[in-house]
C-alpha positions as CSV (number, residue, x, y, z in Angstrom):
1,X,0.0,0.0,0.0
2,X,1.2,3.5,-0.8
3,X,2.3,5.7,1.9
4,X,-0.6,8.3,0.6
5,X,-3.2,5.3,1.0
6,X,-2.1,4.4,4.3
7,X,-1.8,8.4,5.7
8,X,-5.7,8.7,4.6
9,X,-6.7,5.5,5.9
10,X,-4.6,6.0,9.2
11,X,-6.6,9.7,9.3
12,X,-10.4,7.7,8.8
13,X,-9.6,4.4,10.9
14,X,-12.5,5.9,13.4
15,X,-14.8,4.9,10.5
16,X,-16.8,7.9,10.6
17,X,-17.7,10.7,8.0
18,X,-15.2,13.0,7.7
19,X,-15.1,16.4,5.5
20,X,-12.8,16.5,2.9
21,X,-11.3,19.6,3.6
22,X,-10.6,17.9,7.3
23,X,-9.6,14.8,6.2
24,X,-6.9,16.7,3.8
25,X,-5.5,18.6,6.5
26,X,-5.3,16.0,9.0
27,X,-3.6,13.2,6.7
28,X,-0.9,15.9,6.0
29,X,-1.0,14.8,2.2
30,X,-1.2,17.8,-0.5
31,X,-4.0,18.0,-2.4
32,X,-3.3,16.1,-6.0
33,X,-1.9,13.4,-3.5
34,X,-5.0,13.7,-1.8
35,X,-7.7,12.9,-4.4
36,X,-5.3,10.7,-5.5
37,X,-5.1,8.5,-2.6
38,X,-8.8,8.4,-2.4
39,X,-9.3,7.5,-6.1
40,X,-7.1,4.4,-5.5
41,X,-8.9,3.3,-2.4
42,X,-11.9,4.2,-3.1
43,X,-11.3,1.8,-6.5
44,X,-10.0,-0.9,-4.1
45,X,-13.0,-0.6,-1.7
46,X,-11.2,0.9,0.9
47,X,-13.7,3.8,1.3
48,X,-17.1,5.3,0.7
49,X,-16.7,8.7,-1.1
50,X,-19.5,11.4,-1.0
51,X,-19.3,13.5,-4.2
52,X,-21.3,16.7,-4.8
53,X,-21.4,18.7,-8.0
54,X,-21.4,22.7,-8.2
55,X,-20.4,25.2,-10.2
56,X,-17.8,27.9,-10.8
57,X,-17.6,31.2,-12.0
58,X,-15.0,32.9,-13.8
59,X,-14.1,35.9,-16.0
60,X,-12.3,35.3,-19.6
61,X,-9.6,37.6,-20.5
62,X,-11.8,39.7,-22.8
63,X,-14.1,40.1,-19.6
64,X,-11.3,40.8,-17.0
65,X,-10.5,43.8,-19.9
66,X,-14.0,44.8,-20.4
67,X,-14.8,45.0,-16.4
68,X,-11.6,47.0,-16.2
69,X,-12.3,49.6,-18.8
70,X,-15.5,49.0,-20.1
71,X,-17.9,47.3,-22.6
72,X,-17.4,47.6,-26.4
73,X,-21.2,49.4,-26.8
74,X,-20.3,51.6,-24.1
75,X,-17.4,52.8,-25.9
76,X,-19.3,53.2,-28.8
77,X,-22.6,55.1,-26.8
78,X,-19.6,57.5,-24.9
79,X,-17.9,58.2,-28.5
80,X,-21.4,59.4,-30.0
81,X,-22.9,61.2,-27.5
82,X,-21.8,64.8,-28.8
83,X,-23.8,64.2,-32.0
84,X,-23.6,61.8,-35.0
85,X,-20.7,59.5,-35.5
86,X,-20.0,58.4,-38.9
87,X,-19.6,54.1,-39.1
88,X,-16.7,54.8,-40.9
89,X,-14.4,56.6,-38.5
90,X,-14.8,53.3,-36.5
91,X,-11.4,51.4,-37.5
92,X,-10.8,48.5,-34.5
93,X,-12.7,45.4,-33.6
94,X,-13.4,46.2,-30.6
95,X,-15.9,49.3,-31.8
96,X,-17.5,46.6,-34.7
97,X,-18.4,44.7,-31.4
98,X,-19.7,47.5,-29.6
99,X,-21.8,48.4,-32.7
100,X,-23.0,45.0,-33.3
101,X,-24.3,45.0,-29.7
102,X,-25.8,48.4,-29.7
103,X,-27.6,47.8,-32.8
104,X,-29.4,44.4,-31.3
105,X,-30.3,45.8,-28.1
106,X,-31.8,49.4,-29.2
107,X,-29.0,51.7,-28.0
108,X,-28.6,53.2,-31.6
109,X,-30.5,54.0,-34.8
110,X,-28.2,54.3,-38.1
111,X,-29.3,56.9,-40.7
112,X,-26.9,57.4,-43.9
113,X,-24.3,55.9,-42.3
114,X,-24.4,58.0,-39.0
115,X,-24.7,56.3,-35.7
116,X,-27.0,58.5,-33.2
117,X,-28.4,57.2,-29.6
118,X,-31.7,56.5,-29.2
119,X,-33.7,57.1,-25.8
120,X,-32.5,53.8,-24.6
121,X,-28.9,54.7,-25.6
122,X,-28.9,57.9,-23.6
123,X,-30.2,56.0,-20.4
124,X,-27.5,53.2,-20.9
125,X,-24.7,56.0,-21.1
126,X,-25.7,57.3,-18.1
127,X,-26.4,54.4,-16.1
128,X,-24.5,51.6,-17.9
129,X,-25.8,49.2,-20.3
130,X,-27.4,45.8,-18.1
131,X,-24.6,43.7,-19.5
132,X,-22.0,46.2,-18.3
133,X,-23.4,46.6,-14.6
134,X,-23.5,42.9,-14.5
135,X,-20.2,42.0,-15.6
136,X,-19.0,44.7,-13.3
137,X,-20.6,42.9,-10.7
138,X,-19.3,39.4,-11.0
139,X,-16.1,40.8,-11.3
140,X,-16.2,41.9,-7.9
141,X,-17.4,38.6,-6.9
142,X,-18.4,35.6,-9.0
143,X,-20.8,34.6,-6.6
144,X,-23.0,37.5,-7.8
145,X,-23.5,35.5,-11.3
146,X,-25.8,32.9,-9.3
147,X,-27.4,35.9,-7.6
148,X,-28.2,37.9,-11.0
149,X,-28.9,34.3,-12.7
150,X,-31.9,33.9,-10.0
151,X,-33.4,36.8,-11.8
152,X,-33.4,35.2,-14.9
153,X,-31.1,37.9,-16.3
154,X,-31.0,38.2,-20.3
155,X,-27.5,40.2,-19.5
156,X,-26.6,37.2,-17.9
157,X,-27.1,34.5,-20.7
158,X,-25.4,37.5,-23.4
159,X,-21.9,37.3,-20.6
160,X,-21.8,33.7,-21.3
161,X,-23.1,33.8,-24.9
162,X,-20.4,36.4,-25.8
163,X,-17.6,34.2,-24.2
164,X,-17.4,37.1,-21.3
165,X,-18.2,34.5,-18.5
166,X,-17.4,31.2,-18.3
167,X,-19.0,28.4,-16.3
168,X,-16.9,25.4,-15.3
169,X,-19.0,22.5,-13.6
170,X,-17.0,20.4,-11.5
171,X,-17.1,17.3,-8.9
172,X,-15.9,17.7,-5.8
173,X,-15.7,15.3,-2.3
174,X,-17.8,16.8,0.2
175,X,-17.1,13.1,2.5
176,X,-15.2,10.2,3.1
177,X,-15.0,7.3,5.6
178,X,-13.4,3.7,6.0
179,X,-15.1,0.3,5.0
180,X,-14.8,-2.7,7.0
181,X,-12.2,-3.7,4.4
182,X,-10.8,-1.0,4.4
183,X,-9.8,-1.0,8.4
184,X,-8.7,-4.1,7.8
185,X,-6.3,-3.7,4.9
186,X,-4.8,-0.7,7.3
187,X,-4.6,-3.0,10.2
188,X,-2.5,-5.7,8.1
189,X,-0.3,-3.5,5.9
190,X,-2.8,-4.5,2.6
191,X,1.1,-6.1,1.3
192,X,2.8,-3.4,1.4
193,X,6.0,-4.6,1.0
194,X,5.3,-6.7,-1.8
195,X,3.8,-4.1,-4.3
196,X,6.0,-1.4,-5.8
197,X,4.1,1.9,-6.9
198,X,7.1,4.0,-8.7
199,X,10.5,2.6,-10.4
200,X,13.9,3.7,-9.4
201,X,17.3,3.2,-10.6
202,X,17.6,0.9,-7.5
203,X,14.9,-1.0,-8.0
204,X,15.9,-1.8,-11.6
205,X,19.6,-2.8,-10.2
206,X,18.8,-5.0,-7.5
207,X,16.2,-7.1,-9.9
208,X,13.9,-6.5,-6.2
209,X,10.6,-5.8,-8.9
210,X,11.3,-9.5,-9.4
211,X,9.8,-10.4,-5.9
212,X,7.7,-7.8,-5.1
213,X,5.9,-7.1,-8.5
214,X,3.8,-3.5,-9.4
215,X,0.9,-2.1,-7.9
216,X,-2.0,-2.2,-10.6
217,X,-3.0,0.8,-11.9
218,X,-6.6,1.8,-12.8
219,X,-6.4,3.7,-16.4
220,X,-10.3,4.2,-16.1
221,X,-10.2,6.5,-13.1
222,X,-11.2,10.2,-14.4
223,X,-8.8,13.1,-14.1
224,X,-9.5,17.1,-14.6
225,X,-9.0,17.2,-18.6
226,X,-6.0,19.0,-19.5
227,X,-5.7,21.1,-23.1
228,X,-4.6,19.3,-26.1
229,X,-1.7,21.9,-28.0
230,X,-3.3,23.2,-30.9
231,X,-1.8,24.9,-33.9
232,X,-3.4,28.3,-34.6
233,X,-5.3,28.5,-37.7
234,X,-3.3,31.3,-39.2
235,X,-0.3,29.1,-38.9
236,X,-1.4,26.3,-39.9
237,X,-3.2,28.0,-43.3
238,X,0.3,29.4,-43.8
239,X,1.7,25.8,-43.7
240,X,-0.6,24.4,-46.0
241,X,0.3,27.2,-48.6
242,X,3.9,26.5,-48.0
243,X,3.5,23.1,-49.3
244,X,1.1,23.7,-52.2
245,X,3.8,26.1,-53.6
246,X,7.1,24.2,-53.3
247,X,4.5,21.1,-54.4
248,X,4.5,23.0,-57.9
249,X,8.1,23.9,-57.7
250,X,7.8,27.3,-56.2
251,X,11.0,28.8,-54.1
252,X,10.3,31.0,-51.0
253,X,11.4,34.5,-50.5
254,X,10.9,36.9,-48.0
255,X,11.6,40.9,-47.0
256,X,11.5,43.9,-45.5
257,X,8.1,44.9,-44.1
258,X,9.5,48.5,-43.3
259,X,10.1,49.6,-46.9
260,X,10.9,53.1,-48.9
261,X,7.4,54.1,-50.7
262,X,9.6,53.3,-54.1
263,X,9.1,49.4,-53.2
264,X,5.7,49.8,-52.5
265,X,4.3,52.0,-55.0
266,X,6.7,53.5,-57.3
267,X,8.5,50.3,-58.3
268,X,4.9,48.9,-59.2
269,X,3.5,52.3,-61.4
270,X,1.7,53.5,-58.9
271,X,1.7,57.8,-59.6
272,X,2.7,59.7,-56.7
273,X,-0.5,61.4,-56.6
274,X,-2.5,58.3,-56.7
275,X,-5.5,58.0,-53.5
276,X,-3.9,54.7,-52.7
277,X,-0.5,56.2,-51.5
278,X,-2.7,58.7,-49.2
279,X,-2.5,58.5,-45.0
280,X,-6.3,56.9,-45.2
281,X,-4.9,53.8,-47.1
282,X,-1.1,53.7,-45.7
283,X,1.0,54.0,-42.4
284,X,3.5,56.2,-42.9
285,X,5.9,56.4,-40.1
286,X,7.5,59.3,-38.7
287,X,11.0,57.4,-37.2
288,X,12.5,56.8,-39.7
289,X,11.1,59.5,-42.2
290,X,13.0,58.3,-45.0
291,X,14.7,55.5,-46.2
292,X,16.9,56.1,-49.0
293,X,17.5,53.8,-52.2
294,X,20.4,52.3,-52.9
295,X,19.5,50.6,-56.4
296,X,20.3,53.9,-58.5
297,X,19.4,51.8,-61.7
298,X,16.3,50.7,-60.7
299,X,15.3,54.3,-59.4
300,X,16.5,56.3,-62.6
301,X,14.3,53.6,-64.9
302,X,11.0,53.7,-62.8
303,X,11.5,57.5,-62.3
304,X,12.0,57.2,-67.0
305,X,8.8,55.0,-67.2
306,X,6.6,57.6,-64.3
307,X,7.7,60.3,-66.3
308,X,6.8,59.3,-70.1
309,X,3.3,57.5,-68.6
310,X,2.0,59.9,-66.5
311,X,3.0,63.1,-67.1
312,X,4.5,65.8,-64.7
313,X,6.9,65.2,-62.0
314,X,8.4,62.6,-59.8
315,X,9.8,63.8,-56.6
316,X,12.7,61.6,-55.3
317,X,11.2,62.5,-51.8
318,X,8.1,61.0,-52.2
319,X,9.7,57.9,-53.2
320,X,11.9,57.6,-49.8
321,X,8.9,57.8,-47.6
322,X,8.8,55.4,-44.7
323,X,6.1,53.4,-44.5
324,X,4.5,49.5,-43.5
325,X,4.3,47.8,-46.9
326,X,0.5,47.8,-48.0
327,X,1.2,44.4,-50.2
328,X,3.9,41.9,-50.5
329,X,4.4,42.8,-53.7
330,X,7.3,44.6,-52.6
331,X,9.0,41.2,-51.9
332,X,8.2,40.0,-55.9
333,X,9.2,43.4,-57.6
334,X,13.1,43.3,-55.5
335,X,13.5,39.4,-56.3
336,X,12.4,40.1,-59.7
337,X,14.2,43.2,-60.6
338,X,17.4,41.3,-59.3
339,X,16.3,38.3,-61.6
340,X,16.0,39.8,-64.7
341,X,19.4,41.5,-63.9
342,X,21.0,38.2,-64.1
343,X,19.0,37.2,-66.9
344,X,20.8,40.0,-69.2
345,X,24.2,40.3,-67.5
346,X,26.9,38.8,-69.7
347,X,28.0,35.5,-68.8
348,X,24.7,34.4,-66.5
349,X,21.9,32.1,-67.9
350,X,19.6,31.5,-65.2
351,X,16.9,28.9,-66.2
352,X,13.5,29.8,-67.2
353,X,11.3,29.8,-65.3
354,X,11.8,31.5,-62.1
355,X,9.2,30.7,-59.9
356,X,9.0,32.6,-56.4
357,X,6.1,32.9,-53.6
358,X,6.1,34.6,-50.4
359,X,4.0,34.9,-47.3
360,X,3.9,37.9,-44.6
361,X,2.0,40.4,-42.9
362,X,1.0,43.5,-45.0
363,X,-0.8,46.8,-43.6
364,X,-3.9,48.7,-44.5
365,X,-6.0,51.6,-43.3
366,X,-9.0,49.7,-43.7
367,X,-12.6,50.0,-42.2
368,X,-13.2,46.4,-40.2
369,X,-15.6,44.2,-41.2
370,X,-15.8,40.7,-41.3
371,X,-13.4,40.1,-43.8
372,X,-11.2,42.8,-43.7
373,X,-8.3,44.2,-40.8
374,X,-6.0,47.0,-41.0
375,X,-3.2,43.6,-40.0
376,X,-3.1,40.4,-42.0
377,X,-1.3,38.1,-44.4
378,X,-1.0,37.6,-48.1
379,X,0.3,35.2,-50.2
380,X,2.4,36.6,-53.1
381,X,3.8,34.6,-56.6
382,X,5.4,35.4,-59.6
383,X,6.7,33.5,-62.6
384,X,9.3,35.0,-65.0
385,X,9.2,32.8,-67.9
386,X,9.2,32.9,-72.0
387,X,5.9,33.0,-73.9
388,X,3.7,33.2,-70.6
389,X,0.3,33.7,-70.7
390,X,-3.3,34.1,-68.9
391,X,-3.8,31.0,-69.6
392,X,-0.7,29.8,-67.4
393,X,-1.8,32.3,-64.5
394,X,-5.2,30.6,-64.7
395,X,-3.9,27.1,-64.6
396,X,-1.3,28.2,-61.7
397,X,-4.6,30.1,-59.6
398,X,-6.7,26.8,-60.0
399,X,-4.2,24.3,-59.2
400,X,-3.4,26.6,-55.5
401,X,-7.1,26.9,-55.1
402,X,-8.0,23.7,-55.7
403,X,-5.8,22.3,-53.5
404,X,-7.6,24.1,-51.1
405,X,-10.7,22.7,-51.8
406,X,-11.8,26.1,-53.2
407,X,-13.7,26.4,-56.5
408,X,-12.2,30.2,-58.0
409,X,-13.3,32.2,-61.1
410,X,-12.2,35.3,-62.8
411,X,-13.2,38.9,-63.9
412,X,-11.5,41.5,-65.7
413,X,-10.0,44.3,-63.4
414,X,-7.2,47.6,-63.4
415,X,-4.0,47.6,-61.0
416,X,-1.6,50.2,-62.3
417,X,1.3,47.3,-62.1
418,X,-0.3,44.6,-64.7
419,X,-1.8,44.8,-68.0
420,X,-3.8,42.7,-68.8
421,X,-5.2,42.7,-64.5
422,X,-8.0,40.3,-63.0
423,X,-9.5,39.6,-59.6
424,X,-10.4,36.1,-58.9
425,X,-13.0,35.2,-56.4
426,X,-14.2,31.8,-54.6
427,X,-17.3,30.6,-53.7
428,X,-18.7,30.7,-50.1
429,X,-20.6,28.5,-48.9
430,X,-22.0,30.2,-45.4
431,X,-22.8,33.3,-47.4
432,X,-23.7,32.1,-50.8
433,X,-21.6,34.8,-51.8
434,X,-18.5,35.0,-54.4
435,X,-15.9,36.9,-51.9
436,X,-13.3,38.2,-54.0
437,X,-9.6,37.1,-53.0
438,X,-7.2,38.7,-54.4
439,X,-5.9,40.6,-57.8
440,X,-3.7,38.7,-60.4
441,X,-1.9,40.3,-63.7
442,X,0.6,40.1,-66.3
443,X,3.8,42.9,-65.0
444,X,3.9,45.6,-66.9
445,X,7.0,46.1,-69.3
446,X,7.5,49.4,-67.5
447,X,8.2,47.9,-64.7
448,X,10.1,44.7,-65.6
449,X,12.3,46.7,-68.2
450,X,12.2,43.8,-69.9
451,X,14.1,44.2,-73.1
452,X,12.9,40.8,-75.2
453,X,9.1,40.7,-75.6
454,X,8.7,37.0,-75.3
455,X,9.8,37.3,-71.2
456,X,7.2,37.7,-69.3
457,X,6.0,38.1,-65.6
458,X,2.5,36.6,-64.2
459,X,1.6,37.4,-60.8
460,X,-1.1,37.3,-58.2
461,X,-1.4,39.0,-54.4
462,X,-4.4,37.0,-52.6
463,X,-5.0,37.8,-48.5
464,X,-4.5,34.7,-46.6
465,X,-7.5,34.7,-44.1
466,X,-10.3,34.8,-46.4
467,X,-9.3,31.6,-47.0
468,X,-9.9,30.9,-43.7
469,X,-13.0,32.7,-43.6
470,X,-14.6,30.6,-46.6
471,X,-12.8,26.8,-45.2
472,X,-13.9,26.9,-41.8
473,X,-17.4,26.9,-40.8
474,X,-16.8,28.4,-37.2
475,X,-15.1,31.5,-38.0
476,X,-17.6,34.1,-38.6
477,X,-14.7,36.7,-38.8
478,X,-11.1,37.0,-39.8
479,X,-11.1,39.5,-36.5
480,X,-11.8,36.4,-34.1
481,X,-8.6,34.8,-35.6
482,X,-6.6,37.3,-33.5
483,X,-8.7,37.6,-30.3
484,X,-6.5,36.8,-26.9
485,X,-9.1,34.5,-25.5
486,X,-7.0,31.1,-25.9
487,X,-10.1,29.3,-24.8
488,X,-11.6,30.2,-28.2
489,X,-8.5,28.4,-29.6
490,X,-8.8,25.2,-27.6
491,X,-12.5,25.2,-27.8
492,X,-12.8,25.4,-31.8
493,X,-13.0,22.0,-33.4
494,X,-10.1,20.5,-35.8
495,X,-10.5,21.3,-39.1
């Protein structure tokens, strides 16, 4: 018999009830040595256990933050109480939460895309919306959940439904005492020199296991479940892109996500006074400023090709504007402008074709929704090859996609960097909706330099958690993909 068995049977030999709170205390065992002491004698029929179930109370990590601060609609109700607030000055998740909620429970009215509080908003701003109060509450004391829950509390079903609250049940002893047999097996020892419970190096040396043999174990017994490690869906998306693309012979690249404006937007045509290089669309920074450019060549034939397209003047300062790189295609237009370099240089024949893919976070000014963040990933490819065409971007787009399981088709569309441009979309199932994915073009000869016609460049600039969005049934939003609540990561199924 174990030494834990024999302290909690030496603690109940009186063969009366004992608490469990007593009994642990008295036997001078700690308590995982504790429960499992009684799980073995109790199994054995050594003891009478007395379980009772309850429940317990606790705040997630989004509630802990919202109790401290305050709840996403309240934000939103405190932000428009001066007068109308324009839907599209909200930019976080947090404040598409808050207006989701408002919206349900009356607190707001919309009118041509204003947001003003009705009379039930302008009472919950002043008193605090039921939900807020309550969390509040509980976060004071948990045991105030099973006081607010008497009251049948909608507030209270909305915590837990919004994954604000959580409710664990769980079995606890409330009593133990000693059988007959039990008494007995303490009186005699139950063999406990002739059952070993734990291997040691000693043990194994002196061949004593030979005599005494092992203690059975019970692998039914039930234990608090513990998380299984989970990969997060982002990373595991990123994998599976990974593998598709060196599946088709693809080589990975990577760079820079702080990047001169010249990578971003004047190495791929964009004009300097075009909307998308405005502080609405892109992050500029202000340390550092500038970044200059070292790759004079490049600069002085981008700078040619600016100048004959569109017209008027290219500043060399616009181009060395620090900012977070809006696409990946940054990545493509270095490894490609160092490419067809070699391709021309005397002496260097590098096979056609090159084919190159990337994956990495890209940054936008954007308005949240459902399937868009101002933070996300993108996939990027290009193919430098002779006699490309659509049809070969096609084929390359289907072949990713279907991998994927995704069904994609194409339209016509204008990016100042490829001509002929399309945007492919794939079908979504949960929304019976074609969600567009991505752009996709042949590079225009302006920005290659390309010198023989028959070289060309396909390439294509997808975001990576739509994918996401459309594969897996349970996530309603790319923004959940980046929520801190870890329980929403252990409690999502495989997919």
């Amino acid at each position: 018999m174990h030494r834990y068995e024999t302290a909690l049977l030496g603690t109940l030999k009186e063969g009366v009830w004992t608490e469990a709170s007593d009994a642990t205390a008295r036997s001078g065992l700690g308590r995982e040595s504790f429960l499992w002491a009684i799980e073995n004698l109790y199994a054995s029929g050594y003891i009478e256990v007395r379980k009772v179930d309850h429940e317990t109370v606790e705040l997630t990590q989004e509630g802990k933050e919202y109790a401290a601060s305050e709840m996403p609609e309240e934000s939103l109700l405190r932000r428009a109480r001066n007068g109308r607030l324009g839907i599209s000055e909200m930019r976080n998740p947090r404040e598409q939460i808050g207006l989701q909620w408002a919206r349900k429970k009356n607190l707001i009215s919309i009118d041509r895309g204003a947001i003003e509080l009705t009379k039930e908003g302008r009472s919950a701003l002043e008193k605090g919306t039921e939900e807020g109060n309550a969390l509040r509450l509980i976060a004071k004391s948990p045991d105030n959940y099973f006081e607010l829950a008497k009251s049948d509390s909608q507030a209270i079903v909305n915590l837990v439904k919004r994954g604000l609250v959580a409710i664990r049940k769980k079995s606890e002893v409330a009593a133990i005492t000693i059988t007959e047999k039990g008494s007995r097996a303490f009186a005699e020892g139950a063999g406990s020199e002739n059952k070993i419970d734990a291997l040691s190096k000693e043990i194994i040396a002196n061949e004593s296991w030979k005599e005494k043999g092992f203690r059975p174990y019970d692998v039914s017994l039930k234990i608090e479940p513990e998380p299984v490690a989970m990969m997060h869906p982002v990373r595991k998306t990123i994998n599976e892109l990974e593998r598709i693309y060196l599946s088709l012979g693809f080589t990975q690249v990577s760079g820079p996500i702080i990047e001169p404006a010249f990578w971003v937007f004047d190495s791929l045509f964009v004009p300097q006074d075009h909307p998308a290089r405005e502080m609405q669309d892109t992050f500029y920074l202000s340390n550092p400023e500038k970044i200059s450019i070292s790759e004079e060549e490049s600069v002085q034939r981008i700078k040619k090709a600016h100048l004959g397209s569109w017209g008027g003047s290219w500043a060399p300062e616009y181009a060395e504007q620090a900012l977070l790189r809006t696409h990946t295609t940054n990545i493509s237009v270095r490894q490609m402008n160092t490419t067809i370099r070699r391709l021309f240089a005397e002496g260097e024949k590098p096979e056609l074709p090159v084919k190159l893919f990337s994956v990495g976070r890209v940054f936008r000014n954007e308005n949240i929704d459902y399937r868009h963040l101002t933070d996300f990933y993108q996939h990027e490819g290009i193919v430098i090859g002779r006699d490309l065409t659509f049809a070969n971007l096609f084929s390359i787009l289907i072949s990713i996609y279907d991998q994927l399981g995704m069904e994609i088709r194409f339209k016509p569309a204008y990016f100042p960097f490829v001509e002929p441009g399309v945007e492919f979309y794939a079908y979504s199932d949960k929304t019976k909706e074609w969600i567009e994915m991505g752009g996709a073009g042949m590079i225009r000869r302006e920005i290659t330099g390309m010198p023989r016609k028959n070289i060309s460049v396909l390439a294509w600039g997808p975001g990576l958690e739509r994918i996401m969005l459309l594969k897996d049934p349970s996530v309603k939003s790319i923004a959940e993909l980046y929520n801190s609540d870890i329980g929403w990561l252990r409690r999502r199924k495989r997919v």
